[in-house]
C-alpha positions in Angstrom: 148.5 85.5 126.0 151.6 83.3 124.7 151.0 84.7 121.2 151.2 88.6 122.0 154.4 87.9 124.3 155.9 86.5 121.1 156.0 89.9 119.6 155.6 92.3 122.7 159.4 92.6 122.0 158.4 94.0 118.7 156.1 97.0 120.7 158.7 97.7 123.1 161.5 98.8 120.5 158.8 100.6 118.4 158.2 102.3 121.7 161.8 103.3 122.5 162.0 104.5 118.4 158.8 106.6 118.9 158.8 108.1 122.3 163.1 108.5 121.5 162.1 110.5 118.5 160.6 113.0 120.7 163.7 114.7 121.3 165.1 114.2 117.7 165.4 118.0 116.8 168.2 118.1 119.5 170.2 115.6 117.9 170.4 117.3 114.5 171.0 113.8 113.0 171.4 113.6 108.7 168.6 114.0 106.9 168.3 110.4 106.0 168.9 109.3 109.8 166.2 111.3 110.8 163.8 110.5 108.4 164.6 106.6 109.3 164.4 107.2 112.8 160.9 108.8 112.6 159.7 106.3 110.7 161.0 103.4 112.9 158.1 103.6 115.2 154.8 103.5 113.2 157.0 101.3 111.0 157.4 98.1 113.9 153.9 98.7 114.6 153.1 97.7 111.1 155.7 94.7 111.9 153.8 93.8 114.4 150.3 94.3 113.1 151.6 92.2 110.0 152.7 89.3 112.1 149.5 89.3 114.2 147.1 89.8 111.0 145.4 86.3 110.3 142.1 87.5 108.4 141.0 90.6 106.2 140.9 92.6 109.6 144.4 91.9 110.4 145.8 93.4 107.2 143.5 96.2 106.9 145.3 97.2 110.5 149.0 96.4 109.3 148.0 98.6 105.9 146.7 101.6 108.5 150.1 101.5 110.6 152.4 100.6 106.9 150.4 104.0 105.5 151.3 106.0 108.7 155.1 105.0 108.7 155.1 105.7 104.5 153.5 109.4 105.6 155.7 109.8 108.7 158.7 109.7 106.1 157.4 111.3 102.7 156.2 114.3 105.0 159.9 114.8 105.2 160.0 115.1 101.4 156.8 116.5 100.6 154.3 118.0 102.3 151.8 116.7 99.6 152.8 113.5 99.3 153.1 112.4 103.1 149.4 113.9 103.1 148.3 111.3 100.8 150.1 108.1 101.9 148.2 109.4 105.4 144.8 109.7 103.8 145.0 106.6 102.4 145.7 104.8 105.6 142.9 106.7 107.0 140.4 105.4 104.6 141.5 101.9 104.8 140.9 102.4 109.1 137.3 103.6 108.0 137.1 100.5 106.1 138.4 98.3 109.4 135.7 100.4 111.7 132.8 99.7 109.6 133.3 96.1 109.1 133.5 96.2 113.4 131.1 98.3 113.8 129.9 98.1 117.3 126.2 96.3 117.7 124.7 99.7 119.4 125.8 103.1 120.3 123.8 105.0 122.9 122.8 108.6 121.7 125.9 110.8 123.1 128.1 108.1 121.2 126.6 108.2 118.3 125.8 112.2 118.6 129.8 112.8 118.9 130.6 111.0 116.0 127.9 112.9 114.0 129.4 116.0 115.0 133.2 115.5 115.4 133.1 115.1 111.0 132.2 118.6 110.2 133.7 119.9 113.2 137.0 119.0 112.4 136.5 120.1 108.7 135.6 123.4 109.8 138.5 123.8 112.3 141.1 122.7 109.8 139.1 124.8 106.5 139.8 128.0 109.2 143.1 127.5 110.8 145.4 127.9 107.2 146.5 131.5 107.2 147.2 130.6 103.3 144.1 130.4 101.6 144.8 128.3 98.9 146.1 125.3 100.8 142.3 125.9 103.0 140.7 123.4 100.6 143.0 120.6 100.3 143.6 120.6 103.9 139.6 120.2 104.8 139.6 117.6 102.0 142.2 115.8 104.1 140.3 116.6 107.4 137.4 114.8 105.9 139.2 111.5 106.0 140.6 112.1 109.1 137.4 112.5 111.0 135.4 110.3 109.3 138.2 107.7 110.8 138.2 108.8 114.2 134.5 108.7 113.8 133.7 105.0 113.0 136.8 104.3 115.4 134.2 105.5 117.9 131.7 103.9 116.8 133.4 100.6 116.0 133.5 97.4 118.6 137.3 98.3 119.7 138.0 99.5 123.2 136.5 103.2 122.4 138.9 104.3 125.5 142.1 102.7 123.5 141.1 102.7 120.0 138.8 105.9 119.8 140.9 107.5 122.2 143.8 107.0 119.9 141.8 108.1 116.6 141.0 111.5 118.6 144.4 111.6 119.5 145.8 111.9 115.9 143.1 114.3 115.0 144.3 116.6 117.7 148.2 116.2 116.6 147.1 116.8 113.0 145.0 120.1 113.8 148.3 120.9 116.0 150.2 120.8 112.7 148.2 123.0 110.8 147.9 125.7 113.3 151.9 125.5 114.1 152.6 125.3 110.4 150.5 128.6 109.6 149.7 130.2 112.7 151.7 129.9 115.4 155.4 129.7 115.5 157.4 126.4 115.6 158.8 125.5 119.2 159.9 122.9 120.9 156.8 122.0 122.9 154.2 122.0 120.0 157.0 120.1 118.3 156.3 117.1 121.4 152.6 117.9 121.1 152.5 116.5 117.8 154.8 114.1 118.0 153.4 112.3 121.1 150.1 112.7 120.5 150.3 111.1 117.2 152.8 108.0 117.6 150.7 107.2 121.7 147.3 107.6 119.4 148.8 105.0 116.6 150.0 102.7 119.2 146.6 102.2 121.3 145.2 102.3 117.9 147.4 98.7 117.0 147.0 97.4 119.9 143.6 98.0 121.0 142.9 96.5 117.1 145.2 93.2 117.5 144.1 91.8 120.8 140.5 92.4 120.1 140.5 90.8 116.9 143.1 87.8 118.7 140.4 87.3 121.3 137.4 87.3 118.9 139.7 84.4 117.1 139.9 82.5 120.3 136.6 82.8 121.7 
């Protein structure tokens, strides 16, 4: 389409950003740099969400990716914080899936979203080695599943958009067992990283050019 080779540019330096930050921890750039460069890539999908958005849908997605670049950045400040901004963006992509929710679900589809909610939970309740972070942590896990689940479940390409959902589900459980299990290398380190900026960008653009062609049908 004309439109979505308008702002494919915009996808294509997100891209670089994102799949460049990869190999940010051999840099050892400033703090601030760093912090601006991981953000850079969640952040032009936002852009590009934002310029695509032309209804209530539209938004909702450019609030999702605008949330994820806000996390991707406070993470680096707090821990807490950057864990909020991301739960918020999960819970306005709940609010996306549902009002797309697709018009039937055969059993297994519907039997896996069922099921991936308290599995998740449970995986991240058990993986802190800390106890007292166990319970903030699953009350996090809650919102991510329940997005990856109605991703699943929603109208969007389930192989692009609840691919991508599944795919930041696995980075984030990643996270929590590096950060209090396992120690921190390089490889986990790329695990994380590109499972969670790939997952975000099928997620925006799996979302875009199915809501652009329900627009021009």
């Amino acid at each position: 389409m004309r439109r979505d080779q308008t702002y494919r540019p915009i996808l294509a330096v997100s891209a670089i950003a994102g799949l460049t930050y990869l190999f940010s921890s051999r840099v050892h750039l400033d703090a601030t740099y760093d912090l601006a460069w991981k953000g850079a890539g969640v952040g032009l999908l936002a852009l590009y969400a934002a310029m695509r958005a032309r209804d209530l849908n539209g938004w909702l997605l450019a609030g999702v990716m605008a949330f994820g670049a806000l996390g991707d950045v406070l993470l680096g400040v707090s821990f807490i914080v950057g864990a909020l901004a991301f739960l918020a963006g999960h819970l306005l992509a709940v609010w996306l899936y549902l009002r797309n929710r697709r018009a039937a679900i055969t059993r297994s589809q519907g039997l896996l979203a069922v099921l991936l909610v308290p599995a998740v939970v449970l995986t991240a309740y058990l993986l802190p080695a800390l106890r007292d972070s166990a319970p903030g942590i699953a009350v996090y896990a809650l919102g991510l599943s329940l997005m990856a689940a109605t991703a699943w479940t929603s109208r969007f390409p389930r192989f692009q958009v609840g691919l991508g959902a599944l795919m930041f589900v696995a980075s984030d459980l990643i996270i929590f067992a590096r950060t209090y299990r396992f120690d921190d290398s390089f490889v986990a380190g790329l695990a994380v990283w590109g499972l969670y900026y790939l997952g975000q960008l099928m997620i925006c653009v799996g979302v875009s050019r199915t809501l652009e062609r329900g627009r021009a049908a």
